[in-house]
N, CA, C and O atoms as a MOPAC input file, in Angstrom:
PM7 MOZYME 1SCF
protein

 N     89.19100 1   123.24700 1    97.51600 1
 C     89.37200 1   121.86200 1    97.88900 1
 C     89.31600 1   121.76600 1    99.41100 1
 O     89.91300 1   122.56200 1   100.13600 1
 N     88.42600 1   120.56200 1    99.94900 1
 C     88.68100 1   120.58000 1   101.06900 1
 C     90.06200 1   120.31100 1   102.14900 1
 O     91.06500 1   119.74700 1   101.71400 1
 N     89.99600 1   120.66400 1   103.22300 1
 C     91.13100 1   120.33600 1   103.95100 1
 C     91.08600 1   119.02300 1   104.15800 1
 O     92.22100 1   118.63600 1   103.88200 1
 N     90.53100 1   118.23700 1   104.43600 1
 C     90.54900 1   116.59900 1   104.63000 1
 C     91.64500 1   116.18700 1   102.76900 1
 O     92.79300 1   115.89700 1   102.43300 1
 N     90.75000 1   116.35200 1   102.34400 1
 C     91.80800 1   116.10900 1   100.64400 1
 C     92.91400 1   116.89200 1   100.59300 1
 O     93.94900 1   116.48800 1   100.06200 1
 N     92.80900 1   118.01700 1   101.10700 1
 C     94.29600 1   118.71300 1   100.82700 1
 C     95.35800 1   117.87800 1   102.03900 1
 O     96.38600 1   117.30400 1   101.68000 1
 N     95.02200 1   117.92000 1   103.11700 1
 C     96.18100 1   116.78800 1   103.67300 1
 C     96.40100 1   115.37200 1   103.42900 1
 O     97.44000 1   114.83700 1   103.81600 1
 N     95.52400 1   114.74800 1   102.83300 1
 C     95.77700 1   113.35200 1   102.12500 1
 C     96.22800 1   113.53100 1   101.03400 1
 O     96.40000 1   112.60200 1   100.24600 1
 N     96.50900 1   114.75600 1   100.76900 1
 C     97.19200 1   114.33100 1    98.62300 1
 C     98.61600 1   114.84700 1    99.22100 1
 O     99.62700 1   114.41300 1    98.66900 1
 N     98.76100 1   115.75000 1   100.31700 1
 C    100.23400 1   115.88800 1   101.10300 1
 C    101.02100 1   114.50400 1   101.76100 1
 O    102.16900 1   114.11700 1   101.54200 1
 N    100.15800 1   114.01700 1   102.49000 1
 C    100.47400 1   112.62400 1   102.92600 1
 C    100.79400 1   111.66600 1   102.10700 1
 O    101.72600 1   110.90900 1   102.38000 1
 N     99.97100 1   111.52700 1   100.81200 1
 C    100.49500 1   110.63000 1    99.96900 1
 C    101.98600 1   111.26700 1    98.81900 1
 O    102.93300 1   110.65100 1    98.33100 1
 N    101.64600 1   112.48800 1    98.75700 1
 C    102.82400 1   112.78500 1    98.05400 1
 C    104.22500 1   112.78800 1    99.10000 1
 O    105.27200 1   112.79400 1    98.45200 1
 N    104.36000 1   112.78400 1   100.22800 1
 C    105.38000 1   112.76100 1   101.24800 1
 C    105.83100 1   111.24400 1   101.68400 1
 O    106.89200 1   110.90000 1   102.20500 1
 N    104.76300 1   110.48600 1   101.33200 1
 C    105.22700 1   108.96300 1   101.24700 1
 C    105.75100 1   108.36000 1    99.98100 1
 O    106.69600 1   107.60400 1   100.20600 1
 N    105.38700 1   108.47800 1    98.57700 1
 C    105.67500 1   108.21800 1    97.42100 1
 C    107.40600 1   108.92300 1    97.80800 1
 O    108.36100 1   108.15300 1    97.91000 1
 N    107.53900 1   110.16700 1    97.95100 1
 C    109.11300 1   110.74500 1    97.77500 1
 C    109.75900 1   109.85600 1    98.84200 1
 O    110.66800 1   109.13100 1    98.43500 1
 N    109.54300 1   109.81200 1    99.72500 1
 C    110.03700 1   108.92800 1   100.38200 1
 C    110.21600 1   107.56900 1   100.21600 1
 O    111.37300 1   107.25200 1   100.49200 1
 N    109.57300 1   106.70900 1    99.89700 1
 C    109.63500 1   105.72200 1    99.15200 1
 C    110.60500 1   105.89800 1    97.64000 1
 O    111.70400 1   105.36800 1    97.48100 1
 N    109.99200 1   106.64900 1    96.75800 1
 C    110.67600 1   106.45000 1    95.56100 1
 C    111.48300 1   107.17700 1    95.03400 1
 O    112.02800 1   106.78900 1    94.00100 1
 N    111.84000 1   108.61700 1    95.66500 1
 C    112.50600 1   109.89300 1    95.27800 1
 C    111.80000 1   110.80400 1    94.75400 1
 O    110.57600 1   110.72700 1    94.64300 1
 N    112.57500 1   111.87400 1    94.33400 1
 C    111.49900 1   113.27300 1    94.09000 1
 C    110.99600 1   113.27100 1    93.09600 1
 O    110.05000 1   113.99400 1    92.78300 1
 N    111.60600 1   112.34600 1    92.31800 1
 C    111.14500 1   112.37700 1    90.66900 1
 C    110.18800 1   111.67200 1    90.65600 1
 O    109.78500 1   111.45500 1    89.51300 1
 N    109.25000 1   110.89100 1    91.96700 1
 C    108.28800 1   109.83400 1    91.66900 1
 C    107.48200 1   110.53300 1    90.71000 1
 O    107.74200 1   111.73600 1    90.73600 1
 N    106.42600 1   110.16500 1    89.70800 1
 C    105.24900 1   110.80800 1    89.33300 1
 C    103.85500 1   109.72000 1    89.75600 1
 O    103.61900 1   108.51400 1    89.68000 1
 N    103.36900 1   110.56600 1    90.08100 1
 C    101.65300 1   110.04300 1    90.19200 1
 C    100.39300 1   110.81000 1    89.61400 1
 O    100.53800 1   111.91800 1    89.09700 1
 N     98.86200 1   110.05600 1    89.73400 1
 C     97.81900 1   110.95400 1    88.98500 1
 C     97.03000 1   111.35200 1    90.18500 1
 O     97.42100 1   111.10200 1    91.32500 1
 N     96.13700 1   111.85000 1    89.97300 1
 C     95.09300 1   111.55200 1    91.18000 1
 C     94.50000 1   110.47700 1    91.41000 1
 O     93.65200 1   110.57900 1    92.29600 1
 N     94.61100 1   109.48000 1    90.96000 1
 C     93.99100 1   108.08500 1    91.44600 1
 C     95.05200 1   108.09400 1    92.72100 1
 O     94.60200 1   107.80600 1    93.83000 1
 N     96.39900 1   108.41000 1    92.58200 1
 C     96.82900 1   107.79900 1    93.95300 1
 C     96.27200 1   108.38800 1    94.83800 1
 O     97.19800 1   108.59300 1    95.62400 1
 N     95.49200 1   108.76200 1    95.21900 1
 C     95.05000 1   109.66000 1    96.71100 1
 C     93.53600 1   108.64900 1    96.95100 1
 O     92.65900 1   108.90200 1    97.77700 1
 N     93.54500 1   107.64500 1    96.12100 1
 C     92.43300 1   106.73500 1    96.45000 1
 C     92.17800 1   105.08500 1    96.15700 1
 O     92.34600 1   104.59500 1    95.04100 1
 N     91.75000 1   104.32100 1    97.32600 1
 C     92.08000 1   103.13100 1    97.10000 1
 C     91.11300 1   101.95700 1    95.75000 1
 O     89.97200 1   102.37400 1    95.55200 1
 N     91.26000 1   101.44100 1    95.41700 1
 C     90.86700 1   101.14200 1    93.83300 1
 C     89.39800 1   100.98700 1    94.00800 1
 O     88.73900 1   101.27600 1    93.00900 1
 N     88.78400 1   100.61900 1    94.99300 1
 C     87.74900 1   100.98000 1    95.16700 1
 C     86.95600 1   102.05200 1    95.30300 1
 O     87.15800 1   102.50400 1    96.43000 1
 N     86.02100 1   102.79800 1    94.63500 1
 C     85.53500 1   104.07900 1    94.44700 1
 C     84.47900 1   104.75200 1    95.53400 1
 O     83.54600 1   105.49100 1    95.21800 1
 N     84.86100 1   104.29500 1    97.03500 1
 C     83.78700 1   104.19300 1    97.97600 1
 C     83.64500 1   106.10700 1    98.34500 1
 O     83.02300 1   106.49200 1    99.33500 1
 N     84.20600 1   106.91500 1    97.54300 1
 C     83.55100 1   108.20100 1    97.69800 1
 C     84.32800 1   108.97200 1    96.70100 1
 O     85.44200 1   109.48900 1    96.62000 1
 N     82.95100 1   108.78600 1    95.76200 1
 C     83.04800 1   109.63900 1    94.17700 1
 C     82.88300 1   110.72900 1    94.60800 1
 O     83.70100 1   111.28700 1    93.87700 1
 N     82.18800 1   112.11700 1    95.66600 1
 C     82.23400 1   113.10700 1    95.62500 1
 C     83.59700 1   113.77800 1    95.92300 1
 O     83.96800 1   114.86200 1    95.47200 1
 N     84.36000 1   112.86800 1    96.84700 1
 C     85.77200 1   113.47900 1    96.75200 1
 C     86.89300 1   112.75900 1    95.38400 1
 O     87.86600 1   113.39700 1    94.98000 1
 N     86.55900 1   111.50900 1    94.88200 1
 C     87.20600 1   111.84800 1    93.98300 1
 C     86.86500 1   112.60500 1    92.84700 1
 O     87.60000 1   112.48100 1    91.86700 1
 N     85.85400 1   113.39900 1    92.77700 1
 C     85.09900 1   113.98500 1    91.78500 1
 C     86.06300 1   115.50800 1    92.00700 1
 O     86.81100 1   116.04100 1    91.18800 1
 N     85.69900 1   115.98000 1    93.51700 1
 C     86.54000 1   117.07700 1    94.34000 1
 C     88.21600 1   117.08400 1    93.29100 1
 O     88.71600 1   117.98000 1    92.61100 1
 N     88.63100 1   115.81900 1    93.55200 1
 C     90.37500 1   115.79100 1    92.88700 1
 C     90.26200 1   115.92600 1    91.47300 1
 O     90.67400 1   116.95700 1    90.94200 1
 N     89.93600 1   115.33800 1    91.03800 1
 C     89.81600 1   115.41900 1    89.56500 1
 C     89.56000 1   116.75800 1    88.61100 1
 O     90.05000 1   117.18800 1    87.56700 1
 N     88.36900 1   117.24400 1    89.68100 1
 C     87.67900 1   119.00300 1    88.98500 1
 C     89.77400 1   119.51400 1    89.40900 1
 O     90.58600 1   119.93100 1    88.58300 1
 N     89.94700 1   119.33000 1    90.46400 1
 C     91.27700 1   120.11100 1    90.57000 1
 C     92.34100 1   120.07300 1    89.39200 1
 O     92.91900 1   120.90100 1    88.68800 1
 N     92.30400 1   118.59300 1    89.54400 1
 C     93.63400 1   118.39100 1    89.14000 1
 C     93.66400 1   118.48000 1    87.32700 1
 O     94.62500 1   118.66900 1    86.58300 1
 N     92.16400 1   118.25600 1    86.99700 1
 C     92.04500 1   118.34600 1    85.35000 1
 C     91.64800 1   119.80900 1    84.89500 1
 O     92.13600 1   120.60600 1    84.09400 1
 N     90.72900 1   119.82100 1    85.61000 1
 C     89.64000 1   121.16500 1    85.29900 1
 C     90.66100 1   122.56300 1    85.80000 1
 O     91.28800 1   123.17000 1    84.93100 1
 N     90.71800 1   122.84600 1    86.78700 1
 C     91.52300 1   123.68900 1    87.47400 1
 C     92.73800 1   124.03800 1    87.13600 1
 O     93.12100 1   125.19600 1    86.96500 1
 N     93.38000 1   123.05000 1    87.03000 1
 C     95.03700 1   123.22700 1    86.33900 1
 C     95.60500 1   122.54300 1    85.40400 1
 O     96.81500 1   122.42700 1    85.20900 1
 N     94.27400 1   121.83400 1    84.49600 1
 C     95.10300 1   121.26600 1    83.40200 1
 C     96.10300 1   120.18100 1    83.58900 1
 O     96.00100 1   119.34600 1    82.69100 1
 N     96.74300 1   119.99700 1    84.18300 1
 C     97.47300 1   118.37600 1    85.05900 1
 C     97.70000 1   117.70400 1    84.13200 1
 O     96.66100 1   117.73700 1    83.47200 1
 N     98.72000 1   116.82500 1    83.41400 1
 C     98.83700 1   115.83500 1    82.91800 1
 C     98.39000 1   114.93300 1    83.65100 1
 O     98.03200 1   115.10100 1    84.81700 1
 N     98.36300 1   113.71400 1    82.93300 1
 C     97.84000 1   112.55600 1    83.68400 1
 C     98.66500 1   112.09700 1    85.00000 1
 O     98.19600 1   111.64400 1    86.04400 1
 N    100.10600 1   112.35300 1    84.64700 1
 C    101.18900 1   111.62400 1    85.82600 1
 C    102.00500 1   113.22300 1    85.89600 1
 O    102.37700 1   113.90600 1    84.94200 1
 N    102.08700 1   113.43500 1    86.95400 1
 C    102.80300 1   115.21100 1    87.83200 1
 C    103.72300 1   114.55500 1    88.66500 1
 O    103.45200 1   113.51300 1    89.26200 1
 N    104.68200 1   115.07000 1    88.71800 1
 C    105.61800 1   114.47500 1    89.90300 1
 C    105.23200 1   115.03900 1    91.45900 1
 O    104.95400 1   116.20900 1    91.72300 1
 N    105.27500 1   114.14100 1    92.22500 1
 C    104.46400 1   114.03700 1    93.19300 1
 C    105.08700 1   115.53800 1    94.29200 1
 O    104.54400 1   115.98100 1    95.30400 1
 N    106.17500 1   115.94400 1    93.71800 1
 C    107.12200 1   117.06000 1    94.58000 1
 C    106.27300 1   118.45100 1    94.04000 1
 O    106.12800 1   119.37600 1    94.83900 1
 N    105.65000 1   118.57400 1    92.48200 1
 C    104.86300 1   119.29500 1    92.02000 1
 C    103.54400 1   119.30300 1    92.86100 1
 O    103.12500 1   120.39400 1    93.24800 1
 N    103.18700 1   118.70300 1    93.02200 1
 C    101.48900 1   118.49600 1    93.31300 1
 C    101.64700 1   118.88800 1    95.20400 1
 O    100.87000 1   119.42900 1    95.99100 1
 N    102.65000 1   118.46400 1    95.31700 1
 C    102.82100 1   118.80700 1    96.89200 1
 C    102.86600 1   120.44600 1    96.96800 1
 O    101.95900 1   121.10200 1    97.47900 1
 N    103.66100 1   120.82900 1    96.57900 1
 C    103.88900 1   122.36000 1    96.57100 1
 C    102.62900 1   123.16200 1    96.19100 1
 O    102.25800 1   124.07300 1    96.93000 1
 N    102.12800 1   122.93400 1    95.34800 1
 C    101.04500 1   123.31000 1    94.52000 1
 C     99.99800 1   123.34500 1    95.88900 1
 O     99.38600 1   124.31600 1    96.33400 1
 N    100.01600 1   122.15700 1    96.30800 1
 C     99.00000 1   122.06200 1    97.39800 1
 C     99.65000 1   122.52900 1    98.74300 1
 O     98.77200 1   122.51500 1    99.60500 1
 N    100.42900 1   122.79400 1    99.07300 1
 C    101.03400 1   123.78600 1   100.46500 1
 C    100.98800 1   125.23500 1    99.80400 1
 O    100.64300 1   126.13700 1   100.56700 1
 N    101.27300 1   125.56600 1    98.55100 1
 C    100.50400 1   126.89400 1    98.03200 1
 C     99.01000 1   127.58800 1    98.36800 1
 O     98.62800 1   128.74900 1    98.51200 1
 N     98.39200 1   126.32400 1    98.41400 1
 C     96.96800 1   126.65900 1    98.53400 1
 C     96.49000 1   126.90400 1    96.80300 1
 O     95.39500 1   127.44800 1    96.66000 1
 N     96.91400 1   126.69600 1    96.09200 1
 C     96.38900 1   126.44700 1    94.64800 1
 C     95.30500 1   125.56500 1    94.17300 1
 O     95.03800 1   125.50600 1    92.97200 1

């Protein structure tokens, strides 16, 4: 995964906890605005988050953070 996506799915998971607590859950749509103005990176999240690790649809956002400061 690139580094541009790996610090925006950190950024958004560090704002959701903050905002909502640790237990927030989100999918990978949150790392993009409802408009689909670049399918190759949401294509990038998706191979991850479905293909790669199997992911439920909604991960708590404290999961997906770690996962991604892992380098996973």
């Amino acid at each position: 995964m690139r580094q541009s996506l790996r610090a925006k799915i950190i950024a958004v998971c560090d704002r959701k906890i903050a905002q909502k607590g640790p237990d927030v859950g989100l999918s990978f749509y949150a790392f993009f605005a409802n408009r689909n103005d670049d399918p190759a990176l949401l294509m990038e999240a998706a191979t991850w988050w479905i293909k790669t690790h199997q992911l439920d649809h909604f991960e708590k956002a404290t999961k997906i953070r770690e996962m991604v400061l892992a380098g996973k």
